[in-house]
C-alpha positions, 0 to 999 in steps of 0.5 A: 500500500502507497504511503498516506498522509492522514488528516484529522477533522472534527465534526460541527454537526448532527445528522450531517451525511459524513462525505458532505462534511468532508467534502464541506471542510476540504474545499479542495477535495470534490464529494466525489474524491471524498466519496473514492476514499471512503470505498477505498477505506481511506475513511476513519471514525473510531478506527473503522472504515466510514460510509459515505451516508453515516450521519455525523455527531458533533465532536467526532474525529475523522481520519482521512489517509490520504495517499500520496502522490504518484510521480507527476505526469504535468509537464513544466512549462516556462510561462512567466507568473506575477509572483506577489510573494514567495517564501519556503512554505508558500507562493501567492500569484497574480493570475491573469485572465485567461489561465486555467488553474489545474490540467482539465479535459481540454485543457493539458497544458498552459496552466498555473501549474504548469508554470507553478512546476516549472518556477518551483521544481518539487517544492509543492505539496501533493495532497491534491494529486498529480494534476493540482499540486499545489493548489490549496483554492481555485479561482475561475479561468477568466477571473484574475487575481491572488492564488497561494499554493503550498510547497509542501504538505505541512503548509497544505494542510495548515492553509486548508484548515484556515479555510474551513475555519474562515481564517483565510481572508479572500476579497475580490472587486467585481462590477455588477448589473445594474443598482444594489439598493443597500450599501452593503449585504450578505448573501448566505445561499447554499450552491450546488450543480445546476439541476439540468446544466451540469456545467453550471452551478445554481442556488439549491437550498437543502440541495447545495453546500454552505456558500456565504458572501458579503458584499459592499459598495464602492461605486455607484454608476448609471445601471452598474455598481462597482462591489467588493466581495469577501468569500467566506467560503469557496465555492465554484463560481460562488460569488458569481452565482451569489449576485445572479441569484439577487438580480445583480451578475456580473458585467461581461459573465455570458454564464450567470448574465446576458449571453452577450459578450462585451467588448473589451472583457475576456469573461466576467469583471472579476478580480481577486484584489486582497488575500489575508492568511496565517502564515503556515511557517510562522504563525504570523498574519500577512496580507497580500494586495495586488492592483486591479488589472488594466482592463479592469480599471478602463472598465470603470474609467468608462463608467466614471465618464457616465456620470 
């Protein structure tokens, strides 16, 4: 049997099927990886193996043996990254619109890892597989912005617990469809796939996994309102589908918004501005700011001449 790597979670709640709670507390593992593990018996609760439909209680200690990874096939590839900061334990990118995070059917290649392996040779952790190494969350291939990944297991694990303990500060701006009529908001909506389009998610109530958004106004302009976002949790396509869900999606997102494209835009006006964690290594808290990208900002400058 490969070497594995455990992982210790505590349950929160009661009645909560145990693969939805770890797929909850792990945003990094999908409930169907969770789901492979437990048939693997990789799954522990008092020393026995767990199914995936056995109800939690609060207090509970889950093991996870996460194996680790086999020799990664992804090709390094010299493509230049806006690193913000690097140090031993973890690296924090600027990602711009238009790279994929991870290798995905249709896309093998020209991804952040691919240039993560080339830039950081075998200082990333593995617990995410051959395909992710490294990556502790994920943002959107069109939307830009801060991205930390781990280079080793020990950080991996550290800034995933920040995660599932909200500890790990994640803001982002984005312009949204017309006029919010509060100044601030929190949009607290489970998400989960759509019920008929597998490629999108959607707001599903008892259906979906926790997703908190909260929101605040920067700017007001004719028919657009310029918001940063702080995430609370990770969801795919969270804050996306969060403002299409109270009437406001975002400017150029053809998904959740109308199907036109808008000059000038690559996909929705999203950007990962601010990213604030505890430092795995020291303890310390560090927060990390990049500015918005140019075609961001001639976003709003054109919106400023509206007024």
């Amino acid at each position: 049997m490969p070497a594995m790597t455990p992982l210790d979670l505590t349950a929160d709640r009661a009645g909560e099927r145990a693969d939805q709670f770890l797929s909850r507390a792990l945003p990094q593992l999908t409930r169907s990886a969770v789901q492979k593990l437990m048939e693997e018996g990789r799954v522990l609760c008092a020393g026995q193996p767990v199914r995936k439909n056995r109800k939690t209680a609060p207090g509970e200690i889950y093991t996870l043996l996460i194996p680790d990874p086999a020799p990664v096939d992804v090709v390094p590839q010299d493509i230049p990254l806006d690193v913000v900061y690097e140090d031993g334990d973890v690296i924090v990118v600027n990602k711009p619109v238009g790279m994929v995070v991870h290798p995905a059917p249709g896309h093998p290649d020209g991804t952040l890892v691919n240039a993560l392996l080339y830039h950081c040779g075998k200082s990333l952790s593995g617990i995410n597989g051959e395909l992710r190494p490294g990556i502790v969350h994920r943002i959107d291939r069109d939307t830009s912005g801060l991205i930390i990944a781990a280079k080793h297991d020990a950080a991996h694990l550290a800034l995933a617990g920040q995660l599932q303990d909200h500890s790990l500060y994640r803001e982002y701006h984005a312009v949204a469809v017309g006029s919010l009529r509060e100044d601030a908001g929190t949009v607290d909506a489970p998400i989960g796939r759509h019920p008929t389009d597998r490629k999108k998610m959607a707001v599903r109530g008892k259906d979906g996994r926790e997703a908190v958004t909260h929101w605040e106004v920067l700017a007001r302009y004719p028919g657009h309102t310029y918001v940063k976002c702080r995430l609370e949790t990770g969801r795919t396509h969270q804050i996306r589908v969060h403002m299409a869900s109270i009437g406001h999606p975002l400017l150029g997102d053809t998904v959740y918004g109308a199907k036109k494209p808008v000059p000038g835009l690559a996909g929705q006006c999203l950007h990962a501005k601010k990213l604030s964690f505890l430092h795995p290594g020291t303890g310390e808290r560090m927060t990390v700011e990049c500015p918005l990208p140019d075609w961001f900002q001639a976003v709003l400058d054109r919106l400023e001449r509206t007024l």
